[in-house]
N, C-alpha and C positions, 0 to 999 in steps of 0.2 A: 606721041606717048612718052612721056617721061621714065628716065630710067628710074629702076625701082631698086632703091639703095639699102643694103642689108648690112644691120652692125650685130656682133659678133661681141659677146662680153666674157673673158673669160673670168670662173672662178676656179674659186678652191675651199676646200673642207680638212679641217685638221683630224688630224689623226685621233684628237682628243673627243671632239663635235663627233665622229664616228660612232665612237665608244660609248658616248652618249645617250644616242638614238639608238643604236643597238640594246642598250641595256632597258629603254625608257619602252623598244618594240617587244623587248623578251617578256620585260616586267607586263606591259597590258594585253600580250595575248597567253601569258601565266594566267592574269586573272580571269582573262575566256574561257579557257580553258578550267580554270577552278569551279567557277561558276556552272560548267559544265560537268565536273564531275560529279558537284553535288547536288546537282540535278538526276544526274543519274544514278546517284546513291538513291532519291526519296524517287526515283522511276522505280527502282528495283525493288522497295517496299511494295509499292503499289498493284507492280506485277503479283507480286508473290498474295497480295490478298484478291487478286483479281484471280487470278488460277484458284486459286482456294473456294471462291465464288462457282466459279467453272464447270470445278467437281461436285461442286453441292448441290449445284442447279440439275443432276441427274441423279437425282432422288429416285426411289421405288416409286414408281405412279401407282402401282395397286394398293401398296400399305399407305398412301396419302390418300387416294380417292376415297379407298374403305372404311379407311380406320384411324386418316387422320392423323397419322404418326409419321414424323422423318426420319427416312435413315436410308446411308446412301452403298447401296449392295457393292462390299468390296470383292466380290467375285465378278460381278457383273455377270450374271445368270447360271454360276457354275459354282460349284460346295467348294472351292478351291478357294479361300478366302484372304490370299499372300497380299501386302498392303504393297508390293511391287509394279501387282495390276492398276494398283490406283496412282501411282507415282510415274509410271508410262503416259496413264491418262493426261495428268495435268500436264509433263512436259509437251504432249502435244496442245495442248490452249498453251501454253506459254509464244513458241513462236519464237518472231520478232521483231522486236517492238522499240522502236526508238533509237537505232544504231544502237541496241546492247542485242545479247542473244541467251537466253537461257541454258545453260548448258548440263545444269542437274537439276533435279528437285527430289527432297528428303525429306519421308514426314519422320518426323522426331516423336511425336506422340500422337496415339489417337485413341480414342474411346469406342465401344461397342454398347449396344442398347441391352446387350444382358450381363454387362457387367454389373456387380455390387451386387446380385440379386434380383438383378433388372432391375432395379430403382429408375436407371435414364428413362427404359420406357416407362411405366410410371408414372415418370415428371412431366412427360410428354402429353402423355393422355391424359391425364390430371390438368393439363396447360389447354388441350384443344375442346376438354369438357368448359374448362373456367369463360370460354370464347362463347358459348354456347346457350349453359346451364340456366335455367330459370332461376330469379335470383331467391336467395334462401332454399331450394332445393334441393344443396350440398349439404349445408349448415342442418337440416333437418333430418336426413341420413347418419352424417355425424352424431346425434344424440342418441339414434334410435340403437346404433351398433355398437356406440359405447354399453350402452344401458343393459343389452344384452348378453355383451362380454363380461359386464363386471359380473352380471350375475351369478352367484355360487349355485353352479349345476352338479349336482353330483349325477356319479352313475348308479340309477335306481334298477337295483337287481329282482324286478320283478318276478323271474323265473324261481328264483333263490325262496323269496316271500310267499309266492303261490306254493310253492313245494311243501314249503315246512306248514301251510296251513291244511296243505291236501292231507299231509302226514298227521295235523294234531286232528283233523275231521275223523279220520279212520281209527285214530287209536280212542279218540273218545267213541264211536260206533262199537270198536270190542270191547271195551271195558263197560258200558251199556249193556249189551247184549248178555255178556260176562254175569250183570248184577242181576239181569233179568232172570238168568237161569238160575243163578242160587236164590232169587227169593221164589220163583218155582219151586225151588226142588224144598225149600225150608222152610214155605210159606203157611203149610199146614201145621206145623210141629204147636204142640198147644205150649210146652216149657221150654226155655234153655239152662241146662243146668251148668256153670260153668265151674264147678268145683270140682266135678265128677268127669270131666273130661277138658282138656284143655279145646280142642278143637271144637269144639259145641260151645264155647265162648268165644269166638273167631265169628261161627255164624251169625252167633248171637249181634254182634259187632257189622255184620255186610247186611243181614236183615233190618237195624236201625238206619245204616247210612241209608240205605235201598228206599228206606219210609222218607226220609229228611227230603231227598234229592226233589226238584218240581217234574211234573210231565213233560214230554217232550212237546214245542210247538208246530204247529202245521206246518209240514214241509215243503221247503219250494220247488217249484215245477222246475224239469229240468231245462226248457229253454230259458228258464230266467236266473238261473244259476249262474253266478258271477266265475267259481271254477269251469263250469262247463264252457260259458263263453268264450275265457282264455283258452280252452282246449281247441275250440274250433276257430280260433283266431290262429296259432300254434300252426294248424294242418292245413288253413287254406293260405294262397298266396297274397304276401305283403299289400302290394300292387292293384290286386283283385283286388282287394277287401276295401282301400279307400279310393280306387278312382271307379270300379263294377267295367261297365260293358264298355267303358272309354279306349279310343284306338292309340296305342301307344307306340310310339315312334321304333323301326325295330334298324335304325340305323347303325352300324358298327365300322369304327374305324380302326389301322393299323396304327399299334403306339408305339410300335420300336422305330429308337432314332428317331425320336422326338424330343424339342428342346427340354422338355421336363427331363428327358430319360438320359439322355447322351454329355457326354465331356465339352463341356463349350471353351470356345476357343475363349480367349481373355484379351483386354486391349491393354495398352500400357501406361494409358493416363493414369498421373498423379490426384485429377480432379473427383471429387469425391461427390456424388448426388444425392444431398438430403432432401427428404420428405416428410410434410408435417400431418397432422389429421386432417387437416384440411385438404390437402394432397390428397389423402388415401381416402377421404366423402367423394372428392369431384371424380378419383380414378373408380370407384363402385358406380358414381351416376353415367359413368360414362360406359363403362361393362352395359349396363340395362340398357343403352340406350344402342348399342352395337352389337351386343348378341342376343342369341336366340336364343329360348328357352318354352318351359310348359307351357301352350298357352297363348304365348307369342311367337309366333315364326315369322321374323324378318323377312328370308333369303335361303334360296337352297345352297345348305351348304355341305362338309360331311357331318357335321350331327344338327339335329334338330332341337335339341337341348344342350348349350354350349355353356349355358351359367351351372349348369347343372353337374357340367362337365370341371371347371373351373374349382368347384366344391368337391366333387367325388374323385376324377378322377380316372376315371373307369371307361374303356372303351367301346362301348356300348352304351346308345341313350337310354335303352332299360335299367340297366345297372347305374349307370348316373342318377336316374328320378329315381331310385328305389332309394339311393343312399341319401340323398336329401329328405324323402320320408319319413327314413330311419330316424333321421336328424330332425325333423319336427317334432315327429310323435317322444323325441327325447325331450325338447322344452316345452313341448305343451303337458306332457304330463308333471312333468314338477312344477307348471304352474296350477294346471287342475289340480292337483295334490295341497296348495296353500290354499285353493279355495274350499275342498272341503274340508279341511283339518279347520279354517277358522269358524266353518259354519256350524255349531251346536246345533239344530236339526241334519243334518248330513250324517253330521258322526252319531247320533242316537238311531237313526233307520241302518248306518252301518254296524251298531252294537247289536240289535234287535235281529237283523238278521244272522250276525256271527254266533248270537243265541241258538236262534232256530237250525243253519246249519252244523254247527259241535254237539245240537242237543243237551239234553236236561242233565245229562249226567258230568257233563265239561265243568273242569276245572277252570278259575281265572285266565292262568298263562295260554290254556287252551283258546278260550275265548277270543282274548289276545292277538292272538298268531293268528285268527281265522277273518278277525277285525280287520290285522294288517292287511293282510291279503285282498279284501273286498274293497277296500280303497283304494290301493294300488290297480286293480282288473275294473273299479267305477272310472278312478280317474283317466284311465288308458283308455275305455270306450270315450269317454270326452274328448279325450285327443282324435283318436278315428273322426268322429262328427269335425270335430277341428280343420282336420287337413282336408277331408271334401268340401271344408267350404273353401280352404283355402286356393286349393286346386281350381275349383269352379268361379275364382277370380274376385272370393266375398275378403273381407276383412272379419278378423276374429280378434277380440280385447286379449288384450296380453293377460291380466288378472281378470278374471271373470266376475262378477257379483249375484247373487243366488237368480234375479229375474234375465241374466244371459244363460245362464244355464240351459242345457238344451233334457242330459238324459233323465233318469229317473230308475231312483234303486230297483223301486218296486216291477217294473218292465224293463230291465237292462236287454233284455233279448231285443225286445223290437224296435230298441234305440240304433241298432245297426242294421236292423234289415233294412232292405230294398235300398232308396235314397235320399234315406233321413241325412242331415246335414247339419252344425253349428250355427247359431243366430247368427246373422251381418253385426257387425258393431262399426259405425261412422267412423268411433277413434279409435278404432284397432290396428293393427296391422297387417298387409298384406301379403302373401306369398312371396313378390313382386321383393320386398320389405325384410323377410327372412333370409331369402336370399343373399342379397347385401352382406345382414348381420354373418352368416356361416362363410361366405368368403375374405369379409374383415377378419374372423377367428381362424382363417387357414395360415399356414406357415410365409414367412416373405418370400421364397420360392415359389410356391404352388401358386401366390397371388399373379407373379408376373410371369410365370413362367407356360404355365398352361394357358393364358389367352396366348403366347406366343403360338404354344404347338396349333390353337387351332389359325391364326393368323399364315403361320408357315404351308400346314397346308395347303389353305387358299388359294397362296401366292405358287405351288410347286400342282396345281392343276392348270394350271395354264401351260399352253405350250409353249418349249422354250425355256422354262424356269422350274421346272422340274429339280433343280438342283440347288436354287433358291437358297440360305439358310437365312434362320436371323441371326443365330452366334458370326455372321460376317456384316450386318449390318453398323456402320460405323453412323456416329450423332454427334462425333467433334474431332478434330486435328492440330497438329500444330504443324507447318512444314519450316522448312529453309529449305530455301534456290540459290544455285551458284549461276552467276550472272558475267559476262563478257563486253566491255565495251569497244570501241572504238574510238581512238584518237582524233584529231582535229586539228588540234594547233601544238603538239608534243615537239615535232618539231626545233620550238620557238623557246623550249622550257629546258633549260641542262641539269633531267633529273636522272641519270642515268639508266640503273638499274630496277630500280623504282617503277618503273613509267608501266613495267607490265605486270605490277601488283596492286599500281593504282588505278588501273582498268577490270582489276578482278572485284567480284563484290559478293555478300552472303548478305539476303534477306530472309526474315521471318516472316511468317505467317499465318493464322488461325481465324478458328470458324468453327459453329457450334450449332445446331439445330435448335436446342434449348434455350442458347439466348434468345436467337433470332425469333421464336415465340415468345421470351418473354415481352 
């Protein structure tokens, strides 16, 4: 075996070649490290919309199941609605991720579903109707609530009108009765001499008018009495009179500290939620299609009339439906009221009768005042027939024309008895359709505000959530996270003092329930 001959080369490197490669190793692992840090700048965004994501993703399940609306309960089951609890949350999804570690997060802004008036909700439901809504459905609601708003409703003081015609029937009755007894007492006298006594020219004067005036005409029966009617309209109940023997809801709920009632909390967005008519069509199609009301009962919930509720107000489904009533029989009468002020037969049977009731001895203005009055008490029984058809699920024409007409001067009594009711009209409108219109004309509080209280309740009969609010419901944020990296190749880099500023990092972040529908 051959020996095995080993050479040995020495070298050398300058001091300068050193310096070289030293500079050439610091310069390419600067750039690895750069490359690294700005990796981990746009990691640190990412986290921060990723947490943002996190929190969102724990939305109320009950207000989405039910209702269709997000928002993400910054109490987390308890009225304590500090956005602390929500900023604990996300730093725990934060973690970490990627050699950095998140070491704060700050939400800077966020929004609640009843700020601005509740508008966000609103936009919401207005969003998860638009998902849904049959097409033209909204668009046709839209017309019908404008049309009814614009209209110039005054307040018709029925009671006012009946009064003052009750008042001219009676004093024409005494002043009758009055002329009756002086042409008795004078009606024998064969002369009046009026030279010879001035008062014997006075009767002379009450004995002509007494001859002038016509007879009195056949008087009408008291059930058909248009005063009389109003009288026992007056003494029985509202309720009773147009729904009769129908079983009405006798549910009542507590309204203190409720979102309508109480101080809501406020978020601190700058973002401003507007809403257009269209907004406010899809946000009513969506009310009918999620609560209950006359007629329709979805769901047991605590009231059985919730639109009814949304309109009145009132904690009690009685007092809700009554106060919607109230509110029919106000636009149905000023609409029956244009129909028979245009119909010349209408107002001839209502002259004829103001005749017969003021009697033969009434003066014009009397007359007048007794006219007024039997229009106002014909057109209000029209409305009554109105609202049981309404109730009973028929449609009734907004403006009537003489062959929809249901009552009749001549039998106003037995136009209300038992369960007489308004002609169906195809193109009328429906309860259903009133509705609508009376909660477009409520205030922008009461619109969002009261579907809340009864959503809130809902959500605080469950167990567990009893403490629930919506004023903690939040629908958008903005955060920054304070973010920590770690080094690699710092080492290699002569940045001094730097190197643990350029491992700190602040990202933004945001998130909005409203986009995310749009």
């Amino acid at each position: 075996m051959k020996n095995m001959i080993s050479y040995r080369t020495e070298g050398s490197i300058t001091v300068m070649m050193s310096m070289i490669l030293l500079m050439l190793m610091s310069l390419f692992f600067s750039m690895v490290e750069g490359i690294r840090l700005f990796d981990y700048h746009m990691q640190a965004k990412m986290i921060a919309s990723k947490i943002c994501a996190d929190a969102f993703s724990e939305y109320d399940v009950y207000l989405w199941n039910n209702y269709g609306v997000l928002g993400l309960d910054g109490g987390y089951g308890s009225s304590d609605g500090d956005v602390s609890k929500v900023e604990s949350r996300m730093l725990e999804f934060a973690g970490k991720v990627k050699n950095q570690e998140v070491s704060g997060v700050n939400i800077t802004e966020y929004g609640l579903l009843t700020d601005n008036k509740g508008k966000p909700f609103i936009k919401e439901c207005a969003l998860a109707a638009e998902a849904i809504a049959i097409e033209g459905a909204a668009a046709k609601i839209r017309d019908e609530v404008v049309a009814i708003d614009g209209m110039a409703v005054e307040d018709l003081d029925i009671d006012s009108a009946v009064d003052q015609g009750s008042k001219a029937i009676e004093e024409s009755k005494k002043k009758a009765e009055e002329l009756n007894k002086q042409k008795l007492e004078y009606g024998n006298e064969q002369t009046i001499v009026g030279d010879n006594n001035s008062s014997q020219g006075d009767k002379g004067e009450i004995l002509e008018t007494a001859a002038e005036m016509p007879q009195a005409s056949e008087p009408v029966s008291r059930e058909n009495n248009p005063f009389e009617i109003y009288k026992k309209y007056k003494d029985s109940g509202l309720l009773g009179l147009v729904i009769g023997d129908s079983e009405i809801s006798q549910k009542v709920m507590t309204k203190e500290g409720l979102v309508s009632k109480r101080e809501l909390r406020q978020g601190n967005t700058s973002e401003v939620v507007e809403t257009n008519i269209m907004d406010e069509a899809l946000y009513l199609w969506y009310l009918g299609e999620k609560c209950n009301r006359y007629g329709d009962i979805k769901s047991d919930r605590c009231l059985d009339y919730e639109m009814e509720y949304i309109v009145s107000g009132k904690a009690s489904d009685k007092e809700n439906l009554e106060g919607v009533v109230w509110r029919l029989l106000g636009i149905r009468e000023v609409c029956n009221l244009a129909t028979i002020m245009s119909n010349s037969k209408m107002m001839e049977e209502a002259s004829i009768m103001a005749v017969t009731l003021a009697g033969a001895t009434a003066m014009p203005p009397v007359i007048e005042a007794v006219k007024i009055a039997i229009i106002l008490i014909w057109a209000l029984v029209e409305s009554v027939l109105d609202v049981r058809a309404l109730l009973k699920g028929d449609k009734v024409a907004f403006i009537k024309t003489e062959s929809q007409w249901e009552s009749s001067l001549s039998n106003l009594g037995a136009a209300v008895s038992g369960n007489s009711k308004a002609k169906s009209a195809d193109n009328g409108m429906s309860y259903k359709q009133y509705l609508y219109a009376f909660i477009f004309m409520n205030s922008e509080e009461n619109k969002a505000y009261r579907p809340m209280d009864l959503i809130e309740l809902g959500i605080n009969s469950r167990e567990g959530y009893e403490g629930v609010r919506m004023d903690n419901m939040i629908y958008k944020m903005n955060i920054e996270i304070n973010s920590v990296g770690n080094p690699m190749f710092a080492s290699f880099m002569t940045l001094g003092n730097l190197e643990n500023d350029l491992y700190k990092s602040k990202a933004a972040g945001d998130i909005s329930y409203i986009t995310a529908m749009i």
